[in-house]
C-alpha positions in Angstrom: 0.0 0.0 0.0 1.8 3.4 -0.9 2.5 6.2 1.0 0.5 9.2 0.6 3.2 12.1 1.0 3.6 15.6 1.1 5.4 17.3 -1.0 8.8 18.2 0.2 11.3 21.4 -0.1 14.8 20.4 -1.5 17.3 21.3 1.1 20.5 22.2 -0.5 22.1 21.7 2.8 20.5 18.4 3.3 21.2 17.1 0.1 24.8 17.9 0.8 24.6 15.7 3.7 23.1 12.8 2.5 25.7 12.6 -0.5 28.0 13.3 2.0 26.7 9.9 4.1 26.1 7.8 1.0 30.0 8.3 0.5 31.4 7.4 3.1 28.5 4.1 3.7 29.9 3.1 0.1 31.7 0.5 1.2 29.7 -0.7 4.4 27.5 -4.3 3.5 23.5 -3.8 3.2 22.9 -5.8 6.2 24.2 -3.1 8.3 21.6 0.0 6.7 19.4 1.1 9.2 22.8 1.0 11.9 23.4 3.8 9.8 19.9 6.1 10.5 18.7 8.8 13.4 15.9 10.0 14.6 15.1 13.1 16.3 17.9 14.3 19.1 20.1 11.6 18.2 23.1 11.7 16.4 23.5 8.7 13.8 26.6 6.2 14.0 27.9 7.6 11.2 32.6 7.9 11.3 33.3 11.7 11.7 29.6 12.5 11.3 30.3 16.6 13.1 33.1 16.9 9.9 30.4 16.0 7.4 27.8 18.9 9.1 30.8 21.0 8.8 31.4 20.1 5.1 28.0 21.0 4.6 27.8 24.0 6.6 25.3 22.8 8.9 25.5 23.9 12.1 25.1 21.2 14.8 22.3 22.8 16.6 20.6 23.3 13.6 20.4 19.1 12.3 18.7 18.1 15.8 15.3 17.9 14.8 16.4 16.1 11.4 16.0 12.5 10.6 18.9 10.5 8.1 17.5 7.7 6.2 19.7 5.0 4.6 18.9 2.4 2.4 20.6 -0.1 0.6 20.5 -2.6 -1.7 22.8 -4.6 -3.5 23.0 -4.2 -7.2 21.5 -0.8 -6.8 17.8 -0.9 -8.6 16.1 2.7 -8.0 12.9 1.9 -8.4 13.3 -0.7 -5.4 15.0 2.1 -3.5 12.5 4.1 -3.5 9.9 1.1 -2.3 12.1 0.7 0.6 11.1 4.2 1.6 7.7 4.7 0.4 5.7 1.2 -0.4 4.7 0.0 3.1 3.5 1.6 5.7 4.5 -0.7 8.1 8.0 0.5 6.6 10.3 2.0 9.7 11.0 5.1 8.0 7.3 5.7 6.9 6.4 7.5 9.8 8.7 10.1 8.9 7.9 10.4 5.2 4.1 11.2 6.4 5.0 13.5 9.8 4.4 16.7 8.2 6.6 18.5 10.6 9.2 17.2 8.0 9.0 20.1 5.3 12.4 19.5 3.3 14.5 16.7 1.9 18.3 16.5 0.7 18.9 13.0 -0.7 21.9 11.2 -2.0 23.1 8.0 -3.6 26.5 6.1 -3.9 26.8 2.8 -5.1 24.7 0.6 -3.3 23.5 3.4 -0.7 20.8 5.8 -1.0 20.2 8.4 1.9 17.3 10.8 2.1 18.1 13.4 4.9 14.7 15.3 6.2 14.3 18.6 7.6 11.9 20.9 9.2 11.4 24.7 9.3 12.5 24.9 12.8 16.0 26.0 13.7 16.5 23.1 15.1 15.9 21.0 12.3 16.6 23.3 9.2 19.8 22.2 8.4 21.2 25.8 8.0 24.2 26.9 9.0 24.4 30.1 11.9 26.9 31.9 10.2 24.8 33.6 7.9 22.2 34.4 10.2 25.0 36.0 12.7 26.1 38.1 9.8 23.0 39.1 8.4 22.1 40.4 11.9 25.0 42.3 11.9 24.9 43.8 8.6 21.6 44.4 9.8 23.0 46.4 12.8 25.5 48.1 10.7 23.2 49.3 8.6 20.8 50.8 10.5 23.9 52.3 12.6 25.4 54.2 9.7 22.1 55.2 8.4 21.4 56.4 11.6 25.0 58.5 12.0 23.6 60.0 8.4 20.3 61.1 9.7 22.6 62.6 13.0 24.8 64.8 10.3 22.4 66.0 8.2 20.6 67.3 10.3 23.4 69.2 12.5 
């Protein structure tokens, strides 16, 4: 019985991730997949998994609320793939693909592996990375400063 989903958001950030993860599960066997997934507050057993968030640019704080779902399958058939994810409800990952708390999706694929990555529109499950907030803010400040220090001189 299929899934009914929502749509999802590609999350460039995500995505990034999850080809990130499909790389380095490359050469891990099948039978060890779902080893590999998270769910929400958990980091997954994944080798130097804070270097890949900072590949990425994702800030820690930011994946929390995220969930990373492998799948794999030897001799890599897509269409198979994707039933892993999406055929059966009864599927462990199914719950997720239906929460609609989960808004956007970064998936990847290396040999055998296929990871989808979700992501919600919290900060804690965004996926983003703080730096550009911070400096947006402080452009932000800056601007409004300077303007301000105009406004001051013009009118002295």
């Amino acid at each position: 019985m299929p899934l009914h989903l929502a749509n999802f958001t590609e999350n460039s950030n995500a995505a990034c991730l999850a080809n990130k993860i499909a790389d380095q599960l490359k050469n891990v066997t099948c039978k060890n997949a779902f080893h590999y997934s998270s769910t929400p507050g958990t980091k997954p057993n994944i080798t130097d998994f804070d270097k890949l968030l900072d590949d990425c640019d994702i800030k820690e704080n930011h994946s929390v609320q995220g969930v990373i779902l492998p799948v794999c399958e030897p001799e890599i058939n897509l269409s198979l793939m994707t039933d892993n994810y999406t055929i059966t409800t009864t599927s462990q990952y199914a719950k997720y693909l239906k929460d609609s708390n989960y808004t956007g999706i970064g998936i990847g694929s290396k040999d055998n592996w296929m990871v989808v990555v979700l992501s919600t529109n919290t900060s804690a499950g965004n996926f983003s990375h703080a730096a550009s907030l911070i400096a947006n803010f402080s452009m932000r400040n800056y601007l409004v400063a300077l303007f301000i220090g105009f406004l001051v001189v013009s009118m002295s």
